[in-house]
N, C-alpha and C positions, 0 to 999 in steps of 0.2 A: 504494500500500500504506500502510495504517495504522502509525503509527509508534508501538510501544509501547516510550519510554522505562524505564531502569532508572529503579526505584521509590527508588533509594538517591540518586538525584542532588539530591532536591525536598525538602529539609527545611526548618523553620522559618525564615523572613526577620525581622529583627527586630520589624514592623510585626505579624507575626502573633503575636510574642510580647507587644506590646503589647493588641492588641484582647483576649487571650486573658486576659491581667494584670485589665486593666479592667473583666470579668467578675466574677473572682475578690473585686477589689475592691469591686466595686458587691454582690456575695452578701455578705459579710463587712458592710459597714457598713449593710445593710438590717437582719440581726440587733441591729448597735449601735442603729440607729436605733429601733426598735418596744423594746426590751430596756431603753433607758436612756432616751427621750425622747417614747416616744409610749405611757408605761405609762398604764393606764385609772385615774383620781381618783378616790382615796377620798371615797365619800359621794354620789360623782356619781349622781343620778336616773334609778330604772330605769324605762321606759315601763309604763302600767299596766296594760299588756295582760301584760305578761312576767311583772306583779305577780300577778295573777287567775290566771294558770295556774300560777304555781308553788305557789300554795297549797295545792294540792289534791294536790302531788304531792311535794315537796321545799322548804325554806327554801333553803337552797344547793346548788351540783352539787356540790362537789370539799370541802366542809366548810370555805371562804375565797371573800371576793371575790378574791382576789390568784392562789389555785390555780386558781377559775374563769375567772378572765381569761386564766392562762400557758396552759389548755390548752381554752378553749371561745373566747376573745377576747369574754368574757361573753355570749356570743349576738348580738353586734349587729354581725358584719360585711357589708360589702358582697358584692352578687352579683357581678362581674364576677372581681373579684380571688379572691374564693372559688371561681367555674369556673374560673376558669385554673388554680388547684390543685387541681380535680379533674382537670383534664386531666392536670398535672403527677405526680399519683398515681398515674397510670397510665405516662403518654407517658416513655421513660427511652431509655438509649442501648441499650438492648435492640428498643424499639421501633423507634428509626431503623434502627440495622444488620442486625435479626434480619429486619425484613422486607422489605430490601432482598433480601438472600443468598437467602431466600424467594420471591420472586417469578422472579430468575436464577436459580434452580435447578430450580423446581417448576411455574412459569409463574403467569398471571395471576387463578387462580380462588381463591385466598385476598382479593384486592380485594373479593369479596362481603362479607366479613365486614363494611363497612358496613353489607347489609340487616339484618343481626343486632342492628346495635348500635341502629340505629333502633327495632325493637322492645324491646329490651333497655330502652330510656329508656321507654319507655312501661309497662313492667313497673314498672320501680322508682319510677315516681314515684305509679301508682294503687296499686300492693299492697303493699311494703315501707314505703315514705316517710310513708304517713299513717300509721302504727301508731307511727314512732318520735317522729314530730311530737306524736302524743297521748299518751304516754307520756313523754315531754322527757327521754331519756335523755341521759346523757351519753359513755357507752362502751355500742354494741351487745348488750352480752353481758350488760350488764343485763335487755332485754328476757325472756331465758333462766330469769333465777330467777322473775322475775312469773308467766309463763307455765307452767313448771315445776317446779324448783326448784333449789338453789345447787349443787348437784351436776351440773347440766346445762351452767349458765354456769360454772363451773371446768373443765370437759372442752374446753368450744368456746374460752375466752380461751387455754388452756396450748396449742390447736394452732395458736389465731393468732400467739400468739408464737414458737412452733415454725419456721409459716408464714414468719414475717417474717425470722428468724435463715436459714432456708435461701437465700429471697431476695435478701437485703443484697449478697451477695460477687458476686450476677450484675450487680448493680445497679452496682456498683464496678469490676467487671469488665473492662464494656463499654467506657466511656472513656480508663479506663486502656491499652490495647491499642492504642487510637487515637492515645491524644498517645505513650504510645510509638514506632510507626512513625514519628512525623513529626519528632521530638527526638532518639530513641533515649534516653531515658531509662526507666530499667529499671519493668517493670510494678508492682511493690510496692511501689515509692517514690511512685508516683504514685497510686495507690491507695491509700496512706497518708496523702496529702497532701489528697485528695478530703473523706477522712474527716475528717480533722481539723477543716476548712475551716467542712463542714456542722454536724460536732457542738458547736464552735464557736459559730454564730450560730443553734444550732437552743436551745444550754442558754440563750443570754441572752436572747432574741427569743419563746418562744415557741410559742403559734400562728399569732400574728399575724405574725411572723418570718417562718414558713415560710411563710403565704399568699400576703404581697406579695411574698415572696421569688423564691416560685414563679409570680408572673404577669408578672411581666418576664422570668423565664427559660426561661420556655414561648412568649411573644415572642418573643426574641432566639431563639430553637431553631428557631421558625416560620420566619425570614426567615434564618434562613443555611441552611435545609436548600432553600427557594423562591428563594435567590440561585443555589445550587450548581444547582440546575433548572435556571432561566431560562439559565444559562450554558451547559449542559451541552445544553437543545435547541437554541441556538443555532450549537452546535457538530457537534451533527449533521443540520443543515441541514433541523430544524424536525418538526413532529408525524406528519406524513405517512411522511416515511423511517424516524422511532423504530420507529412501528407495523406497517409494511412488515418491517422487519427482524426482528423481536420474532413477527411472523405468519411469515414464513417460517423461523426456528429454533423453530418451535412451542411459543411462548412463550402464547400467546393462548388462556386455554383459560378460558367461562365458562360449558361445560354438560355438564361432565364428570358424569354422573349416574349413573357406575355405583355398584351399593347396594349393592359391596363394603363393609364397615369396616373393611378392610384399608388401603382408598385411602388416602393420606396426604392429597388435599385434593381430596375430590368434593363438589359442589353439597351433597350432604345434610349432610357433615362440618362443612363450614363453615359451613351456614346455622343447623342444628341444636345442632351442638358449639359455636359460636360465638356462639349465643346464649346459651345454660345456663353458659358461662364469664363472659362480660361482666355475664351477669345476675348472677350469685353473688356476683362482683368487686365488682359498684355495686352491691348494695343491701343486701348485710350487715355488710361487711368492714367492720372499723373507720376504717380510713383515708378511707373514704369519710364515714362516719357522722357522723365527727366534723366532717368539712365541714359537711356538712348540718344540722345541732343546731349550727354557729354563727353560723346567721344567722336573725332574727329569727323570721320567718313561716313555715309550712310553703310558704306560694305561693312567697315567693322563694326556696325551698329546691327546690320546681321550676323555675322558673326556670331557676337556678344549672344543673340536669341537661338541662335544655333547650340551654343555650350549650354545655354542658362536651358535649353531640350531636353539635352542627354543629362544634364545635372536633375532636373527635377525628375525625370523620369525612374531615373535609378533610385532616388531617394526614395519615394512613393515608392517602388517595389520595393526597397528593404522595410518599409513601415509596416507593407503588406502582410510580408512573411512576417514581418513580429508579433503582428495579429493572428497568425497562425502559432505559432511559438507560444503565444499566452493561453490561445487556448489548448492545445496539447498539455500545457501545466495543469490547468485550472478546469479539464475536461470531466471531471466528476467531483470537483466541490467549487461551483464559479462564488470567488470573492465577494460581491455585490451581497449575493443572498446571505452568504454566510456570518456577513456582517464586519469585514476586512475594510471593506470598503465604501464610501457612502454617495460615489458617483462613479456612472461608467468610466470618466477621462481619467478615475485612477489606477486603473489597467495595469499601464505599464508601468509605471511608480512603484504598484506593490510586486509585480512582476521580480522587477530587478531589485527589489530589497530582497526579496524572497531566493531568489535563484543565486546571485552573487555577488550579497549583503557581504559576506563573511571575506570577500574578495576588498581587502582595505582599498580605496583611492579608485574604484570601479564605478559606484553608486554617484561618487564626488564629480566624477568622469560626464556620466551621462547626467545629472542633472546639469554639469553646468554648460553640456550640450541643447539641453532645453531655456538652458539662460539666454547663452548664444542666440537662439531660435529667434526671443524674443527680443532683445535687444537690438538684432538685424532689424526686424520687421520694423517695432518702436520708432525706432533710429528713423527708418526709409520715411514712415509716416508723418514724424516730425517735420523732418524736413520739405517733402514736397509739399504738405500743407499750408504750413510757414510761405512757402515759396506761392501758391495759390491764394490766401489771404493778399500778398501785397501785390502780385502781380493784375488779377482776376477780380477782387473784390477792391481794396482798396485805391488800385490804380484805374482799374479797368471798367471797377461797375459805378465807383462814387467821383473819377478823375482827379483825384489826388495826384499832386506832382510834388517827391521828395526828393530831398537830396539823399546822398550815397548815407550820411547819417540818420537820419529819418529813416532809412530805408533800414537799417541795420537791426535800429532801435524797433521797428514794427516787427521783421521778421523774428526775435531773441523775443520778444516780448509774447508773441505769439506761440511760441514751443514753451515757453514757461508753463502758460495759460491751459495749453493741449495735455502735458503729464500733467497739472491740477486735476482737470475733466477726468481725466481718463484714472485716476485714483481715486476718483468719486464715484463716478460709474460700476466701479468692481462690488460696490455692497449691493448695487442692482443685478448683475450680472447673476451674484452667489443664489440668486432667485431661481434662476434659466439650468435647465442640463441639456445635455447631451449637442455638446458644443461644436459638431463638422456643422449639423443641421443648421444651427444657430446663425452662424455665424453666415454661412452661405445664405441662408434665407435673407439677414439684414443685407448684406453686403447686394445680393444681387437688384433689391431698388434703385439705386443709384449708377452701379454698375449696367444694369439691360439697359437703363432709359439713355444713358449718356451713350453708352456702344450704340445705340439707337440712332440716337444725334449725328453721330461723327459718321455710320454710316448711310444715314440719308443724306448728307451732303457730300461724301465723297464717291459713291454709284448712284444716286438718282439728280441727276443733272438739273433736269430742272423743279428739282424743289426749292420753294424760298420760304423765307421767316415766317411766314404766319403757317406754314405748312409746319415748319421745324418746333415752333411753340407748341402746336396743337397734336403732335404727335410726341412734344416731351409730357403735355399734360397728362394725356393717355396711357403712356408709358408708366408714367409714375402712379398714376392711378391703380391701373394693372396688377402690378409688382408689389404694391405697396398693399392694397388690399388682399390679395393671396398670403402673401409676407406673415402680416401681422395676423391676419383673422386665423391663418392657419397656427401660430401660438398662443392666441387667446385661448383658441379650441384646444390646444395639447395642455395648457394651463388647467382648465378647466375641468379636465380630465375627459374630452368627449371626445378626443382621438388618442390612442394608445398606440405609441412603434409595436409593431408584432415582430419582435424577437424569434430568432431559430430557439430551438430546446435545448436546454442547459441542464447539468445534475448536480446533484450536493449525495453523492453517494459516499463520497470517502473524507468528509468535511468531519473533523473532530467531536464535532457534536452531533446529539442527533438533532436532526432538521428535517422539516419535510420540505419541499415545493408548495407552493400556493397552487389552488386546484385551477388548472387551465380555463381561464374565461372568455366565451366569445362576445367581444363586444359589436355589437350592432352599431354602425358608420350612418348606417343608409340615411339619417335622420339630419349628419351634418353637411352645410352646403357644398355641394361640390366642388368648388373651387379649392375649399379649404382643404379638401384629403388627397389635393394633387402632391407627387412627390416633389421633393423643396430643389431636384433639378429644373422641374420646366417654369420657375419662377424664371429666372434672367430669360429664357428663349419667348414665355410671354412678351415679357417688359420690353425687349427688343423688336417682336414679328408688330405689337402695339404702336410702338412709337413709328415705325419705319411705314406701314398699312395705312395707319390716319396721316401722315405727315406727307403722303405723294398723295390722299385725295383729297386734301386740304386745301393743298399747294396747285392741285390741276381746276379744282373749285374756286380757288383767288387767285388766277393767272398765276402760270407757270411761270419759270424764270427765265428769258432769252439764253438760249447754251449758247450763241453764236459772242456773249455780252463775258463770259466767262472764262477765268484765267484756267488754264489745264493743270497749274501747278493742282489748285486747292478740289481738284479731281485725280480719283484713286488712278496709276497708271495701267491697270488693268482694262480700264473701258476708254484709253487714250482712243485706241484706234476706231471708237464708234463717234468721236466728234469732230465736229468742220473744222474746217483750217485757221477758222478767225479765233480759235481758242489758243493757239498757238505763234502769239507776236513775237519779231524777232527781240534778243535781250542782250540790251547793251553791255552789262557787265560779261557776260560767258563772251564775247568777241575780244573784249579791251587785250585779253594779254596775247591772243589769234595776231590783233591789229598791230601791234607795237612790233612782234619779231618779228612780221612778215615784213614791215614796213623799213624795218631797220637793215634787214637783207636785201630786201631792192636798194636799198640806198646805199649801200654797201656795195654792189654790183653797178649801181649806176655810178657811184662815186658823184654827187654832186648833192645840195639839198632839197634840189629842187624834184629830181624827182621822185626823194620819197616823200614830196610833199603831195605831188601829182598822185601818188602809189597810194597816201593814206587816203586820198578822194577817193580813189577809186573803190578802194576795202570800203568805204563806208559806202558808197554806191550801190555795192554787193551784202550789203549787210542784209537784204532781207530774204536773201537763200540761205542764209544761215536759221539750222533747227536750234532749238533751246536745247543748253548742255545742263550738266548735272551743277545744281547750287550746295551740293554739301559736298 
């Protein structure tokens, strides 16, 4: 018989409080370090490619080299470090815990959600990513007033921030819960401490702070969640009996295809709802965006979504199998019932006290890989917020014009303000369980309506503003009423997750199971018992539906009037020619060596004076070149 120690015995050894400390440390003086010694020199020489496209679109991003470097890292960082923060954008202690409880509860058909995410990268980098590449924004929500107007980009920035503020406290949440079990130190306190940590090295450091910050902590995340594995199949005597076991408690499910959208996680849920989430996520959200606009080229901006692929993917299958792995432990006495534990997301927590508790500096390991988690994510949030409040709201929607110190002082003031909220929000939060669902439910209001937005203007040509508002209305409507009404209802108790079958057979005590109850749904509105994937693909099919017949109902928008930048380059070749005027900057540096070579050839000035008439003569057989 399996022996499932009390969870109370296995707490912190000091080794684990060290590894956990030297975390802490190494996030803290990575802010010191980009913040106070690796600031970018005034004067220092911007490549002339960077020079050529800014011409044509802006002198500066943020009105400062100094603001453009705290919050673009002037556009010239590297690709690795900048996919590791996109992973870290995403990958949070939500990620680890929520889909572990997920797979031990639900079985193994959410593991598809790699197919999605694979298409998903291939979405974002041909349709959304060339538009902002050519455009050189620096907050998404820019693209919004170009395309529409500033009425449209103040609707979408106020529900990103909205977005972000509901977010934060899961985000805090998650780790918090974790180092408590294994310290007992109280959730608020350490939640508080989270906060502080990141807002910390996030006001001194940066973007460039949170990048590098976030690529070793998405590291470190990586290898304590693949150490806690590697141990964890070595303990149950290897791949074969996980599986074995996992297929006979009917854990193994990856062709569940009924075309309920009741199911909580059928083949179409996941592959469909799973994509329209991650898509929405990566290619409009700010958090991402700002990745992407800070490094040089549009290619290594694909790139960057190419590595941040294969990174998230692999991650998500190691969480997978550890969801397997938990349950193979916990396959005839699950923790929850037995009283170990008093929410699903503590899984894994008791998991790895349980399993390789007695292992000093292991336990210290993986939680302060779930720190990491969150600190990455924190960090990402902070900052493109921060950068949306001044760019979006207070430049953009109230026209405020600050200087570079105004501008410093709004965006610090505003990441202050964000870990307050979001340390507040966590006594709310301790309300809510079973946190993948959660979290995805809120997130995708903001997220469908806005991917909504960005893709009615960048494939429906001619949609315009009154089309784009009334199909954000909708959008939000949609999303938001599924969203919420569908947690009232689980609050409520008038929708119940239906759980695969669990045993408490070999649990230290006796215990029975609660007598299997069929609860009858039928009574609650439909909407509300859809699975919490086809929220964002509503919120999205809504906004994009009403916003082309809105927009063909209040005169469409002349395509022939429209610049082809602020159109996806996938439906380039379905528009007239007059979308494509010729552009003086991509010629200038054509002009100058062509011109200085004939004149060089001619020897005299005159006639590379004659030579630069003529280049500009010809200037209008020239096509538009690449602005990033």
């Amino acid at each position: 018989m399996r022996e499932y120690q009390d969870f109370g015995q296995f707490h912190f050894h000091w080794a684990d409080y060290v590894v956990f400390v030297l975390m802490i440390v190494l996030s803290t003086g990575t802010g010191v370090y980009y913040g106070y010694f690796r600031k970018e020199k005034v004067g220092k020489k911007i490549p002339h490619i960077d020079v050529e496209a800014t011409k044509a679109k802006r002198t500066t991003d943020f009105g400062s080299s100094k603001m453009n470097e705290y919050l673009l890292g002037s556009r010239k960082l590297k690709i690795f470090p900048v996919a590791m923060s996109l992973v870290g954008s995403y990958v949070s202690g939500v990620t680890i815990l929520g889909t572990v409880s997920e797979i031990y509860n639900f079985g193994t058909q959410y593991w598809l959600i790699i197919v999605s995410i694979v298409f998903m990268a291939i979405a974002v980098s041909k349709v959304y990513l060339p538009v902002f590449a050519a455009l050189r924004v620096g907050s998404s929500y820019e693209y919004l007033e170009m395309r529409f107007n500033p009425t449209i980009r103040s609707i979408a920035s106020i529900m990103f921030v909205m977005d972000e503020i509901f977010f934060l406290p899961i985000i805090l949440y998650v780790p918090a819960i974790a180092f408590s079990q294994v310290t007992g130190v109280n959730t608020h306190i350490v939640s508080g401490v989270i906060c502080v940590i990141c807002v910390f090295y996030t006001l001194i450091g940066g973007i460039k702070a949170v990048v590098h910050t976030d690529a070793w902590q998405i590291i470190v995340m990586f290898i304590s969640v693949v150490i806690v594995v590697i141990l964890g199949t070595i303990y149950a005597d290897g791949f074969t009996d996980i599986f074995k076991t996992a297929a006979d408690g009917g854990r193994i499910i990856f062709g569940n295809i009924n075309p309920s959208p009741y199911e909580r996680q059928s083949l179409w849920a996941v592959l469909i709802g799973g994509f329209f989430y991650w898509t929405s996520f990566n290619s409009v959200n700010q958090t991402m965006v700002q990745r992407y606009m800070s490094l040089p080229s549009l290619k290594k901006a694909q790139w960057s979504v190419a590595i941040f692929t294969i990174g998230i993917v692999l991650f998500i299958s190691v969480c997978c199998f550890a969801g397997l792995l938990v349950y193979n432990f916990y396959r005839n006495c699950d923790p929850l019932t037995a009283g170990l534990i008093s929410n699903d997301d503590q899984l894994l927590p008791v998991y790895v006290m349980q399993t390789v508790g007695n292992l000093h500096g292991i336990p210290g390991l993986f939680i302060a890989g779930v720190f990491g988690a969150a600190l990455s994510s924190l960090s990402v949030v902070l900052n493109s917020t921060a950068l949306v409040v001044l760019e979006d709201i207070v430049k953009g929607c109230f026209r405020f014009k600050l200087s570079e110190k105004s501008s410093a002082i709004v965006v610090k003031t505003c990441i202050v303000i964000l870990g307050g909220i979001a340390v507040s929000l966590v006594f709310v939060l301790e309300k809510l369980s079973g946190i993948l669902s959660v979290a995805t439910s809120v997130t995708a209001i903001a997220a469908g309506t806005t991917c909504g937005l960005f893709t009615l203007g960048m494939l429906v040509p001619w949609s315009n503003p009154k089309g784009a508002l009334a199909g954000a209305i909708a959008g939000a409507i949609m999303s938001g009423w599924i969203s919420f009404g569908s947690q009232i209802s689980f609050a409520k108790g008038d929708l119940v997750s239906q759980k695969l079958p669990i045993s408490v057979a070999d649990c230290p005590a006796n215990m029975t199971l609660p007598d299997d109850t069929y609860y009858d749904e039928s009574d609650v509105f439909p909407l509300y018992r859809l699975s919490f994937h086809w929220i964002n693909p509503i919120g999205i099919a809504s906004t994009i539906l009403v916003g082309t017949v809105v927009s063909f109902l209040t005169g469409p928008t002349v395509v022939k009037k429209l610049d082809a930048d602020v159109l996806s380059p996938v439906i380039h070749k379905f528009l007239p020619k007059e979308c494509f005027p010729p552009s003086d900057s991509d010629s200038d540096l054509t002009r100058e060596n062509t011109a200085q070579t004939l004149t060089h050839l001619l020897g005299n000035s005159t006639a590379g004076a004659n030579t630069g008439a003529e280049i500009d003569s010809g200037e209008d057989n020239m096509g538009k070149g690449a602005k990033y």
